[in-house]
C-alpha positions, 0 to 999 in steps of 0.5 A: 427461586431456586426451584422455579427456575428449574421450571422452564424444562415443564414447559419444554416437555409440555410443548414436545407433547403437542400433536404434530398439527399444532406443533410450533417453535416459540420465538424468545427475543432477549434484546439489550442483553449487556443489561443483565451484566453484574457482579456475580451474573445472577440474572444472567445465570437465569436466563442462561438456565431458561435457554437450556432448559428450553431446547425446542425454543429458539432464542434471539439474544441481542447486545453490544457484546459477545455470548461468553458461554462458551469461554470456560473461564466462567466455569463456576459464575454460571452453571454451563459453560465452555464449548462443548456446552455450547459449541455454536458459540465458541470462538473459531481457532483463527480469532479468540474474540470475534464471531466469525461471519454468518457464511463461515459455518454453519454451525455457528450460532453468534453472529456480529451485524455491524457490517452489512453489505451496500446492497442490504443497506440499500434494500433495507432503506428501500423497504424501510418507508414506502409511498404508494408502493415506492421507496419514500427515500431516494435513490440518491438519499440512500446512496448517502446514508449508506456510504456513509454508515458502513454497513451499522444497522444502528446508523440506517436506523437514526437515519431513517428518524432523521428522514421523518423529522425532516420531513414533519418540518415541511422541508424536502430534505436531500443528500446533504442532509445525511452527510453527517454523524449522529450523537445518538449512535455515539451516545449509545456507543458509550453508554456502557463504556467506563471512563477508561475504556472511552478514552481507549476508544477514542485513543484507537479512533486516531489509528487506521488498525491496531493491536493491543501493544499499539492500543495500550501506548496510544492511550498512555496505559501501561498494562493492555487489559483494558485494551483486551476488554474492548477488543472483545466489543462488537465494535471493534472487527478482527482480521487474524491475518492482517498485520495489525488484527484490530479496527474500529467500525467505521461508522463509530469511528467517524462519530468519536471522531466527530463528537462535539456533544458528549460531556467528556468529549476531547478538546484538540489538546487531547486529540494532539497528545493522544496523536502524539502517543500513538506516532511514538508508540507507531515509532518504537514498534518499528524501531524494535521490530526492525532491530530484530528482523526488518519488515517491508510490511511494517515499515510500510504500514507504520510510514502510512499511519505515521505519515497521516498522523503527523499530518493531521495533527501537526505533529513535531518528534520526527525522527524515526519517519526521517529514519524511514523514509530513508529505509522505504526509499533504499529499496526501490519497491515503492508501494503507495503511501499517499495519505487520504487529503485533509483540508486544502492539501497546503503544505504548512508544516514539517510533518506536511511536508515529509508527507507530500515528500514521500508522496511524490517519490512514491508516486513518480512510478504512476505519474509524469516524471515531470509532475514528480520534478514539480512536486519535489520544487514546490517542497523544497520551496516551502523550506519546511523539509529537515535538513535530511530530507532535503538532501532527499528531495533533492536528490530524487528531483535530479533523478526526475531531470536524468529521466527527462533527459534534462541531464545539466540540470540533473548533474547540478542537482546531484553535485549539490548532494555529493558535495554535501556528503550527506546520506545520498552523497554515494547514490549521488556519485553513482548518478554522476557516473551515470550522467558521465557515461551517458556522456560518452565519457566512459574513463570517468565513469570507470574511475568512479567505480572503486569508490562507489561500494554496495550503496553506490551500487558499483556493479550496476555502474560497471555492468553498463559500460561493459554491455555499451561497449559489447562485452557481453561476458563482463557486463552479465558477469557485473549484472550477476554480482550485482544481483547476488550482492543484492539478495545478500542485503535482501534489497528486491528493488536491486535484485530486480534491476539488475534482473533487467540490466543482466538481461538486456545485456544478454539479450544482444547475444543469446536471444535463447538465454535472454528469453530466460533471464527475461522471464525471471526478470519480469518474476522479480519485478512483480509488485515492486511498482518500478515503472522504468524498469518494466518498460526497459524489460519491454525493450529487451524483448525487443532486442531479443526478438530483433531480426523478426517480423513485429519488431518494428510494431511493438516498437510504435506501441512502446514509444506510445507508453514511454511517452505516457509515463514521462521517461523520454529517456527510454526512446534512445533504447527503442531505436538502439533495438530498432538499430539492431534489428534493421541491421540483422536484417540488412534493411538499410534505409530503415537504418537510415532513419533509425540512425537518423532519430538517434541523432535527433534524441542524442543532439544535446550530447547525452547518449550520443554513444548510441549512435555510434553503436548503431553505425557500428552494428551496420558497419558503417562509418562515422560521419564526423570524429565522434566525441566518445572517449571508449575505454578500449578504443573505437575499433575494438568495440565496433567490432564487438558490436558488428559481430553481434550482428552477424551472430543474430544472423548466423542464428537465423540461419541455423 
């Protein structure tokens, strides 16, 4: 046996003799390869001998799992091994386990199939039975088959079976017929997996992308060199770059999930206790990695799988979701967390109701302030929240009121959190601040400074009564410290607002300096999703550009996307920019009107100062005693804001 295995290199010269007429490549297909596996590899060695020996046959060896001859830790087991063997067969330096894709190099010689793209998929069923010289399947069928198999060869394959069974039945069969997972591509899935590694692999099905820490606690293991060995599977994909490097096939995870015939299948206990696992082994990773060096990027991620696990599975043991969600919702960034719906999207549970909570949070940077102030309503209604998040949702439903300008309902929301002295209760006496001094009752809100601190943002607060009151210098000197303090606690959302606020605030005296600060602010705002704040800095430049030509258009074309957004709000600083600049310009009847849709946006009472500010920047009279309690009297701050004016002028001029 020894020696005839050493034959196969006879033949290879035989067919190097041949006259370049009849000279040819013969073709060798050695299919379902994991089935030469065994203890000492001995039939594996045979065939690895034949390939070598072999060197003008093209061989097309075919398996659930990768080549391993180019790994040198089988040095010994068969006679070649290691990269510069087989150097097509190496792993590339960013993976360790997983082929790269055919278009990575050229010189690669392993290759994974499992993802082919919507137009193979199409042009594979489109080819695969034809009629007369048509495709046999519809279009709207193949549409089905392919969305649905995630580019598996081996779905499109039972699919096609499944296509002709219906068909010899006598019924036509449609779309919905191919809505569905198959038990054979499970069944094949797993007929070479042990015991262990089908519980591991349907304990990875609950996760979106995994590693192989996540990996081993989800399955309650306590060493990962299980999860090593079915990492090292086609069915499992690797992106080296990507936070978590590992994910199930996508077709092959809808079937373990959707397994109702295996005979070890799962009952919901298990699915539950495996749920369980892995948002506690989600958990501890972030608390640890957080306790060394906080990631946005973890966090996020973790709240994602978190979010939809607890959901899915009506999951209790929250607590580290309550602890980050408060972390997520600290900086002001607000990436998406939706979760994918499930079932009817009631909310039932605790774990439905932090899901939907975070939800409406993060989502009220894209949508209608007044649907986010909806949302918070029916969660709170549900009575479902811990008592943590409530004071959240709250909390952020009084912040939805002060956006729509519905400013008593905002102050009773946010006394309620202040009076409960929770972890809000500072944000929620900054917010009381703020609502005072959108009153016009500057003292108050200046009182409540000294006590806000870093979480009650205190320089924010006091850069906006300083740039109300046309002190430019104080307020960009708040707006600064403000941002530094910021970049200290390493909050980007802070960083970026007060980018905004220390902009607008220079943007009434320096337009050259403004231009600027503008610049980095719109630097700082990018991917940070902060609806509000984009738009103020569309209203800053404005400002800056007031005593120009297209003011007064871009103004129509803003009022149009406060309007789309939800954040009425925003209006009163249109017309303050509008103010300004039909004062530089002396335009007293388009100040007539400014005045008089200021007056109208400010009856309630809130932002009222705004219309002072605009008679003051014409230098105009009150009409009546104004209810404003200025810090540093009316006069002073009329003159400040009236020499604003001329200063633009003056600047024209030069």
């Amino acid at each position: 046996m020894e020696a005839l295995s050493y034959y196969p290199h006879l033949l290879a010269w035989d067919l190097n003799q041949l006259p370049a007429k009849k000279r040819l490549t013969p073709v060798v297909l050695l299919d379902t390869f994991e089935d030469t596996a065994d203890r000492h590899r001995d039939f594996e060695r045979l065939l690895q001998r034949l390939v070598w020996l072999l060197p003008n046959v093209f061989f097309v060896i075919g398996g659930r799992s990768r080549l391993q001859w180019a790994d040198p830790a089988l040095h010994g087991q068969l006679d070649w091994t290691g990269p510069t063997a087989w150097p097509g067969l190496a792993a590339a330096p960013s993976s360790l386990t997983v082929p790269q894709p055919r278009a990575a190099s050229s010189g690669a010689r392993q290759f994974l199939i499992g993802d082919l793209s919507p137009e193979d998929c199409e042009d594979h069923l489109a080819r695969r039975l034809v009629q007369d010289g048509q495709p046999l399947i519809g279009a709207d069928i193949r549409a089905a088959i392919t969305a649905r198999s995630h580019g598996l060869p081996l779905h499109l394959d039972l699919a096609v079976s499944r296509f002709l069974e219906i068909r010899r039945t006598g019924r036509t069969p449609t779309a919905a017929d191919f809505d569905c997972t198959f038990p054979a591509l499970l069944a094949r899935t797993l007929s070479d997996l042990t015991p262990d590694e089908r519980h591991l692999l349907r304990s990875v099905s609950l996760l979106d992308a995994f590693d192989l820490d996540l990996a081993t606690h989800t399955a309650g293991l306590t060493q990962q060199a299980l999860a090593r060995r079915l990492v090292e599977r086609p069915l499992v994909t690797e992106n080296p770059y990507a936070l978590w490097p590992y994910h199930l096939h996508r077709a092959i995870r809808s079937a373990v999930r959707d397994d109702e015939h295996s005979d070890d299948r799962w009952t919901p206990a298990d699915w539950h206790q495996a749920a369980t696992r892995a948002l506690a082994a989600l958990g501890d990773q972030w608390t640890k990695a957080a306790a060394l060096a906080p990631s946005r990027m973890l966090l996020v991620a973790c709240l994602r799988q978190g979010l939809r696990l607890a959901r899915d599975h009506s999951l209790t043991g929250l607590d580290w979701l309550i602890e980050a969600a408060f972390v997520y919702t600290d900086d002001s960034v607000w990436e998406p967390l939706t979760p994918p719906t499930a079932g009817t999207g009631a909310t039932d549970t605790p774990a439905d109701a932090v899901a939907e909570l975070l939800t409406a949070i993060a989502r009220r940077q894209r949508e209608h302030r007044q649907r986010t102030a909806d949302r918070l309503t029916a969660v709170l209604d549900t009575g479902l929240l811990p008592a943590e998040l409530t004071e959240m949702a709250l909390y952020y439903r009084a912040k939805a009121h002060k956006d729509l300008s519905q400013n008593d309902a905002a102050r009773t929301g946010m006394q309620q959190v202040a009076d409960g002295d929770g972890r809000l209760a500072v944000k929620a006496r900054r917010a009381l601040a703020n609502l005072a001094r959108l009153a016009g009752d500057f003292p108050t809100a200046l009182a409540a400074v000294p006590t806000l601190g870093w979480k009650g943002r205190h320089h924010r607060v006091l850069g906006d009564i300083q740039w109300s009151h046309a002190d430019t210098a104080a307020a960009v000197a708040a707006f600064e410290a403000g941002r530094a303090e910021a970049e200290q606690h390493g909050a980007a959302g802070e960083r970026a607002m007060m980018q905004v606020r220390l902009a607008l605030a220079v943007s009434f005296a320096d337009p050259d300096r403004a231009a600027d600060e503008l610049t980095l602010a719109h630097q700082l705002l990018e991917g940070l999703d902060q609806r509000s704040n984009t738009l103020l800095a569309q209203v800053v430049a404005l400002i800056k550009d007031a005593g120009t030509g297209e003011v007064a258009a871009r103004a129509q074309s803003l009022r149009a996307d406060i309007e789309a957004a939800g954040l009425p709000f925003l209006h009163r600083f249109v017309e303050l920019a509008l103010a300004f600049h039909h004062a530089v310009r002396d335009e007293d009847q388009d100040m007539a009107a400014t005045i008089g849709r200021l007056r109208a946006l400010t009856a309630t009472g809130d932002f009222a100062y705004f219309t002072d500010i605009a008679h003051f920047m014409a230098g105009l009279p009150l009409p009546e005693p104004s209810t404003t309690r200025w810090i540093s009297g009316e006069q002073a701050v009329r003159d400040r804001w009236h020499r604003l004016v001329h200063d633009r002028r003056s600047h024209f001029s030069r």
